[in-house]
N, C-alpha and C positions, 0 to 999 in steps of 0.2 A: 374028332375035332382037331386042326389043324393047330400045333402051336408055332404063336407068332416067334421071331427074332425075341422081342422086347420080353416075353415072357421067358423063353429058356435063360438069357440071361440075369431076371430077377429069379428065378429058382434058386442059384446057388448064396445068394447074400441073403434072402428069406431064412431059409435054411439054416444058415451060419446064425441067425438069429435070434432063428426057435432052439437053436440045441443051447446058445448062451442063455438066455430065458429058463430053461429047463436044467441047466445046469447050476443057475445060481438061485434059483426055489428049491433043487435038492441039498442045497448047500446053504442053508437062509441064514443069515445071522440077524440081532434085532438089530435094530437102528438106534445108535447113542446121541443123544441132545447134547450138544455141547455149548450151545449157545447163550447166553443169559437174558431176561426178558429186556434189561436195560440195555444192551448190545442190540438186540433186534432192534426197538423204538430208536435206539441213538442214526442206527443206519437208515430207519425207515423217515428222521427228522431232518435226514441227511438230501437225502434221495428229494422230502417232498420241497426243500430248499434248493436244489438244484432245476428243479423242473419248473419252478417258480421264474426261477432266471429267464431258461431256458423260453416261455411262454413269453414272460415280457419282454427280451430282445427282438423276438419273433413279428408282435403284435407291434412294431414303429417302423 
């Protein structure tokens, strides 16, 4: 099988990929929450007032 141009060039960034991938599952560490549930909602009250705007400007 012929390989294309397009192919040998994604080899090597594939590659670089898989061994970062593979290197940071040998290395795991957990995941810390640092967030608090009233920070999430405050941003998430944030956001749905923003889009709010965002929609009514839109729709005149």
């Amino acid at each position: 099988m012929r390989e294309t141009r397009r192919t040998a060039q994604l080899r090597r960034p594939v590659k670089q990929v898989r061994d970062y991938i593979n290197s940071w599952n040998e290395n795991a560490k957990p995941f810390t929450w640092t967030a608090t549930t009233d920070g999430i909602l405050a941003k998430v009250r944030l956001v749905q007032t923003s889009m709010k705007k965002i929609v009514n400007n839109n729709s005149r």
